[in-house]
C-alpha positions as semicolon CSV with decimal commas, in nm:
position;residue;x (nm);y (nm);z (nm)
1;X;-1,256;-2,655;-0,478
2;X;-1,267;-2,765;-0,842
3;X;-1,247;-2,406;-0,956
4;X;-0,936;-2,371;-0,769
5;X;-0,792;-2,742;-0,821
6;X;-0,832;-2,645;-1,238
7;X;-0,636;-2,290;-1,189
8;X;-0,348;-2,450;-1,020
9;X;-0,262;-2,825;-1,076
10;X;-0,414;-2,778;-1,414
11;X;-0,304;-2,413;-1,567
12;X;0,002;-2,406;-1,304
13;X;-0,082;-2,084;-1,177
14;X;0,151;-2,081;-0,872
15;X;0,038;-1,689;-0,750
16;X;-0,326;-1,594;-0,655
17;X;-0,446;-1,278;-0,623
18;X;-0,808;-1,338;-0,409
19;X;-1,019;-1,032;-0,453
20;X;-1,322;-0,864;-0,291
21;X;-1,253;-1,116;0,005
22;X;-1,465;-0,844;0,226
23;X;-1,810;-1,005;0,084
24;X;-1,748;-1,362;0,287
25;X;-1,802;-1,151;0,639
26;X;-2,082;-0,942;0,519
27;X;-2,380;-0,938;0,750
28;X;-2,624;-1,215;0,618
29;X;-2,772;-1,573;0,672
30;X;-2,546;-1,889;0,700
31;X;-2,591;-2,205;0,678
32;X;-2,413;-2,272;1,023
33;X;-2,567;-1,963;1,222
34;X;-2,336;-2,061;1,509
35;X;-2,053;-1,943;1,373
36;X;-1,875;-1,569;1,341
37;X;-1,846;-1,413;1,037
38;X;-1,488;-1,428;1,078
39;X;-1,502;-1,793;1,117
40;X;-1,695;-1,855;0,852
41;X;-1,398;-1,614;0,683
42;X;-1,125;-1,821;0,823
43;X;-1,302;-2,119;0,674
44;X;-1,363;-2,056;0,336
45;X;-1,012;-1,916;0,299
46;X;-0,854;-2,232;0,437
47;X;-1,059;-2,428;0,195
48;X;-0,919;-2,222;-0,118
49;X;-0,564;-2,312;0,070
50;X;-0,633;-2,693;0,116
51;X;-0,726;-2,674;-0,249
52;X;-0,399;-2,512;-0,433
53;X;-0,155;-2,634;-0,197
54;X;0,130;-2,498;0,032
55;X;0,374;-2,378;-0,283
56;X;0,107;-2,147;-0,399
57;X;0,152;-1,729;-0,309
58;X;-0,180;-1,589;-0,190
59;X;-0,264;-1,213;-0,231
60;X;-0,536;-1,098;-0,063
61;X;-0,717;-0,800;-0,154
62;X;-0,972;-0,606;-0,030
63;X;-1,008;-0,857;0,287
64;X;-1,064;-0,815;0,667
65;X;-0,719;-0,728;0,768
66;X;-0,698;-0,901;1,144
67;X;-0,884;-1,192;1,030
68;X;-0,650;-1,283;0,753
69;X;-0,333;-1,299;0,968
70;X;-0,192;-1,654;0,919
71;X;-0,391;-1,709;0,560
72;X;-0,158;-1,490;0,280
73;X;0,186;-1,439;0,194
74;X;0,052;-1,100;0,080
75;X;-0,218;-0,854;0,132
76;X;-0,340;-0,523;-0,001
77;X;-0,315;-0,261;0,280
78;X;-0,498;0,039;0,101
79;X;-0,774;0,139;-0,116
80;X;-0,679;0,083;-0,509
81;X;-0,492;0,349;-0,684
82;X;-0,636;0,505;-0,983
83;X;-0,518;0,743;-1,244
84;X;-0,632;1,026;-1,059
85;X;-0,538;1,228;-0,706
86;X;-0,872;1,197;-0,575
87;X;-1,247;1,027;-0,642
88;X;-1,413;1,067;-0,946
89;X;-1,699;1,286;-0,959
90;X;-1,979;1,021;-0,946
91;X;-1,810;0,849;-0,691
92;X;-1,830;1,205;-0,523
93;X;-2,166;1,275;-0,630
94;X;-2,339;0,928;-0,553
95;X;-2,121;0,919;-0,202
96;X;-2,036;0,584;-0,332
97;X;-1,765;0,378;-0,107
98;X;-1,548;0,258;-0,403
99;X;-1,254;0,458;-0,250
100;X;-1,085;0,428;-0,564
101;X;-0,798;0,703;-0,556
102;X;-0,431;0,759;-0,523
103;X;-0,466;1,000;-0,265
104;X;-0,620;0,722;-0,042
105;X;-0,421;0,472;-0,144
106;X;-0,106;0,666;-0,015
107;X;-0,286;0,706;0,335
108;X;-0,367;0,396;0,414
109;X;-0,062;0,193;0,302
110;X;0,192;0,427;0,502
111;X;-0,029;0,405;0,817
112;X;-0,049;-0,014;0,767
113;X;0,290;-0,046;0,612
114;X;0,420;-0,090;1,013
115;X;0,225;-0,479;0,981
116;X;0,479;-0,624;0,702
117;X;0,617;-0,916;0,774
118;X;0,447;-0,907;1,137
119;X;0,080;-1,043;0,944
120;X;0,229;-1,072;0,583
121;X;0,394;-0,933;0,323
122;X;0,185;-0,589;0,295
123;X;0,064;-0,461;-0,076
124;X;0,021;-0,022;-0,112
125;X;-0,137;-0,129;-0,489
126;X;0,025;-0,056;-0,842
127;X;0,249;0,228;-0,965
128;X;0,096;0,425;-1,238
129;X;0,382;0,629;-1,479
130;X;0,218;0,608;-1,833
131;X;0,182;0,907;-2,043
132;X;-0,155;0,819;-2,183
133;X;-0,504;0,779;-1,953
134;X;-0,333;0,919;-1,657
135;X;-0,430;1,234;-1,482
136;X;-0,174;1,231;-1,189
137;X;0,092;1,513;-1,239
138;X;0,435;1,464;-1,256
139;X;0,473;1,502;-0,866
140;X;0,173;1,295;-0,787
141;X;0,334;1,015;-0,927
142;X;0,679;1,074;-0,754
143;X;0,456;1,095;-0,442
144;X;0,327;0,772;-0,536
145;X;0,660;0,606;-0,628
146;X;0,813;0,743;-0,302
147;X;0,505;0,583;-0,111
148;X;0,510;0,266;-0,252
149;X;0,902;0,255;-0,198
150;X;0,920;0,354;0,168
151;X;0,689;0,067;0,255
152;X;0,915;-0,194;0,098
153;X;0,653;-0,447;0,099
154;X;0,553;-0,556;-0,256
155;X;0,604;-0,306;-0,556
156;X;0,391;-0,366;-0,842
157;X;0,373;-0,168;-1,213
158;X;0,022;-0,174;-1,381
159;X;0,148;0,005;-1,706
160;X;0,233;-0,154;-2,071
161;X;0,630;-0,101;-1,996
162;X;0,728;-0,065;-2,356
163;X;0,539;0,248;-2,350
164;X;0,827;0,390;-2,103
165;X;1,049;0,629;-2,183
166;X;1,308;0,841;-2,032
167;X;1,020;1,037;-1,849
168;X;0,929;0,729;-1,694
169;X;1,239;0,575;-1,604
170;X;1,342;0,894;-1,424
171;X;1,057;0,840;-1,133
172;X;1,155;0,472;-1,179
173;X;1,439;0,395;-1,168
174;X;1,537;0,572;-0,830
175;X;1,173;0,458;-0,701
176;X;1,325;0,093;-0,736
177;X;1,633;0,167;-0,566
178;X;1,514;0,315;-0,338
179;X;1,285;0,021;-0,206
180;X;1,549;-0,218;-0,237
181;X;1,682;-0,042;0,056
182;X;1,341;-0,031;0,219
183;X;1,335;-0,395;0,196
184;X;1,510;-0,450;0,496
185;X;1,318;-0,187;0,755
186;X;0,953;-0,124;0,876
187;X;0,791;0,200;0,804
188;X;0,651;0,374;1,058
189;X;0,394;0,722;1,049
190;X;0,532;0,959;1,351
191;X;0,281;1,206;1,381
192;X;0,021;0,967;1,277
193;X;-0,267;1,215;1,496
194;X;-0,198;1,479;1,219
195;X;-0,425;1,500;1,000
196;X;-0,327;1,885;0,896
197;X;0,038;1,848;0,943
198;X;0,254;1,647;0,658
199;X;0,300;1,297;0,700
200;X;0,627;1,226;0,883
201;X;0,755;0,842;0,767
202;X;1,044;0,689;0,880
203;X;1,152;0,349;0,754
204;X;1,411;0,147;0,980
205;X;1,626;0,085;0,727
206;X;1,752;0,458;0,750
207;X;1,540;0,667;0,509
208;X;1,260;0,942;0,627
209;X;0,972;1,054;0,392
210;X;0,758;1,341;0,426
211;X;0,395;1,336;0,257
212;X;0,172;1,636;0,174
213;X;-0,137;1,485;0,045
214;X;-0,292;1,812;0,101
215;X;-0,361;2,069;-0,161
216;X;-0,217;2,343;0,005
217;X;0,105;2,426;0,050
218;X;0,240;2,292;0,387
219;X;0,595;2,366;0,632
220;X;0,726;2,076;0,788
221;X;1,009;2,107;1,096
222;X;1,201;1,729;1,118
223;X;1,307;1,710;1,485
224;X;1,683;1,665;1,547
225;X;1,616;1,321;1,706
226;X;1,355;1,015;1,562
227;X;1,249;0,751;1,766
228;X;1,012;0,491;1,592
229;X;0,784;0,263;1,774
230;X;1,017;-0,037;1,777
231;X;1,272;0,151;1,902
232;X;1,513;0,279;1,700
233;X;1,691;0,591;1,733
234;X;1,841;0,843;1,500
235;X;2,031;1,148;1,467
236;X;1,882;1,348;1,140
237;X;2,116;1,647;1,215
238;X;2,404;1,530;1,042
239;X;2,160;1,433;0,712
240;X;1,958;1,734;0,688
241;X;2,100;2,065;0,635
242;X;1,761;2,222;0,596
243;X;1,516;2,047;0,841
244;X;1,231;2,305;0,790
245;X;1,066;2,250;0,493
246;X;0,813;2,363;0,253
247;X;0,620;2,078;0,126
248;X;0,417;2,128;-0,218
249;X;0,062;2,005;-0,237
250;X;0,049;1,618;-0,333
251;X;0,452;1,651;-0,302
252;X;0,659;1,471;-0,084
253;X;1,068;1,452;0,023
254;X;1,248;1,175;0,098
């Protein structure tokens, strides 16, 4: 409670981002043995809240999901994002569950993008552009950017901006606009049992995105008609001249 009182009423931080929130519910002795794990959760969370106050914007981040409903304005939906596609090779090699990749990241925050606004605002991570200490290719990062957009939940740069240039600002600047629109729909996965099959995404708000986080090569047909879960309906025919399509690996169409 004093930590917190000091970061807000006396630095005036007015946005928290509460990390590695997943080590509350561990398995492990409590002092009230009576209680759940996501009680005890619940609990310490609300104390945290009692302490900064109403006004204050609460990321979570790495936190159980369900059990944080009602606690954040925000919440990270997806594993971080990380200069590279996939896991580094001692994450690979020690089978370590860091799940620090962009591939990942991608996954999970299209398949959870569907609870924004319904639990919180939802969080697919930081977008990575920069030049330097970045091993993503050029479409990776569109892939990212188009990811990240779609959702229209919160959209986040983790870059030193005056390093951007025009290569930059050309994934930008459309990435931006593009979840503006976003903003005002719900993304849904369609063919969420594929798991060899592109990801078909349709947000509400009238855009479709199609994600090969393979690395092969993959052909996707769009069906003349989309319904999404909530029940929405629309014609793609008049949209899509070519609706089968040949996805590049890590690409993905919007």
């Amino acid at each position: 409670t004093d930590c917190i009182t000091t970061i807000v009423h006396e630095w005036n931080y007015r946005y928290l981002k509460l990390d590695f929130l997943y080590a509350a519910a561990l398995p492990g002795r409590r002092y009230d043995e009576s209680k759940t794990r996501a009680q005890i959760y619940k609990e310490a969370v609300a104390l945290v809240r009692e302490a900064a106050g109403e006004e204050v914007f609460f990321l979570g981040c790495g936190a159980p999901l369900s059990a944080s409903v009602g606690l954040f304005e925000g919440m990270r939906i997806g594993c971080d994002v990380a200069p590279r596609w996939g896991e580094a090779f001692p994450d690979k090699l020690l089978q370590s569950d860091s799940n620090v990749e962009t591939r990942g990241a991608i996954r999970d925050s299209l398949y959870r993008a569907f609870m924004k606004n319904c639990f919180y605002m939802v969080d697919p991570d930081c977008l990575l552009l920069r030049a330097d200490d970045n091993e993503l290719s050029l479409t990776e990062q569109q892939t990212l950017a188009n990811a990240m957009a779609l959702c229209g939940g919160l959209f986040f740069l983790s870059d030193e901006l005056c390093s951007y240039g025009a290569r930059e600002m050309k994934i930008l600047e459309p990435a931006v606009e593009l979840w503006r629109a976003c903003r005002e729909g719900r993304l849904w996965v369609l063919n969420w049992y594929s798991s060899s099959e592109p990801l078909v995404c349709m947000n509400t708000a009238g855009y479709l995105g199609i994600f090969n986080l393979t690395d092969e090569e993959l052909h996707c047909t769009v069906p003349d008609t989309i319904c999404t879960p909530d029940g929405k309906i629309f014609d793609v025919r008049e949209f899509i001249a070519r609706r089968s399509l040949l996805v590049r690996p890590h690409g993905s169409v919007v």
